[in-house]
C-alpha positions, 0 to 999 in steps of 0.5 A, spaced: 500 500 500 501 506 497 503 512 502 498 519 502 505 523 503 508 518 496 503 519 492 502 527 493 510 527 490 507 526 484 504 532 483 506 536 478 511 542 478 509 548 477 508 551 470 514 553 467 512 560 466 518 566 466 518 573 466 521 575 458 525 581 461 528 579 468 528 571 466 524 570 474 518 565 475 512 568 475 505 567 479 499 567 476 494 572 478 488 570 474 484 564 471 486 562 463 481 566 459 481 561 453 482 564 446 476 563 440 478 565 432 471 568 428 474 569 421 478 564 417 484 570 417 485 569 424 485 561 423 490 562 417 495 566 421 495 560 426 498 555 420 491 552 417 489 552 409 485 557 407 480 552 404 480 548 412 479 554 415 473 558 411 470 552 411 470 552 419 469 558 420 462 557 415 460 552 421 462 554 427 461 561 429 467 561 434 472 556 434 476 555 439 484 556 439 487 551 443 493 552 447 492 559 446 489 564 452 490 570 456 492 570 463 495 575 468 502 575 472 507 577 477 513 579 477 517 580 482 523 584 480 517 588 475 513 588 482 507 589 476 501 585 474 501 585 466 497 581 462 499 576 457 498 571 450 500 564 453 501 560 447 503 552 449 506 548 444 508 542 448 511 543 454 514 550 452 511 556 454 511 562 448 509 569 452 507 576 449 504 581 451 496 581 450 494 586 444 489 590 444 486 585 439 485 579 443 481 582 447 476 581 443 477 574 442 477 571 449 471 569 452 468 571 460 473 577 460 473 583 463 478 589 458 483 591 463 484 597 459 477 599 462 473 606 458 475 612 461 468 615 461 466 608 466 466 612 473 471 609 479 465 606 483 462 603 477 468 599 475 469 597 482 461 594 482 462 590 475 468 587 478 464 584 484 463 577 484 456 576 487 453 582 488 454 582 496 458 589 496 453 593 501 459 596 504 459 601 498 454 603 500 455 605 508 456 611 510 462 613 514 460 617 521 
């Protein structure tokens, strides 16, 4: 019979994720936001035939890029939170800063480069998950 602290050993290690400035590890500070592609062109920038990808786009309205996702990181050297294309190939990591573009293709996200017309507290409201934020509407004495 196995013991527990034996099996708990098999876990697998941490991504292998580095920041491309400083080289250091980082630490991942949201969920993957998967990425979808909505015209042939964007299917054919990934490798496909233009004929295979017509005809998927024709009958799906979104498909899903796999490997690819938007994510945020730490790094503790740029002591910043900065959002990022993860595209794995394997189990190799190609990293880039997420343009502005992408954004559109990720699904359940919210643009980090918010609306400047968008007030403080309704920002904050939109990112409650929930809606148990009574506290904003206290008044201190």
């Amino acid at each position: 019979m196995q013991r527990r602290c034996d099996r708990n050993r098999n876990r697998s290690k941490r991504r292998a994720i580095y920041c491309p400035v400083h080289n250091c590890y980082m630490d991942s500070m949201s969920q993957k936001y998967s990425l979808f592609a909505e015209s042939a062109g964007q299917l054919q920038q990934r490798g496909m035939r233009r004929k295979e990808a017509l005809m998927l786009v024709a009958a799906k309205t979104a498909v899903p890029l796999q490997g690819e996702w938007l994510e945020a990181f730490w790094c503790d050297d740029c002591q910043e939170t900065k959002w990022y294309h993860i595209h794995k190939r394997e189990s190799v990591y190609e990293l880039s800063l997420a343009r502005a573009e992408l954004w559109q293709q990720a699904t359940g996200v919210i643009n980090p480069h918010r609306n400047p017309s968008v007030g403080e507290f309704t920002f904050r409201q939109s990112q409650v998950i929930g809606g148990n934020s009574i506290k904003d509407f206290w008044v201190s004495n």
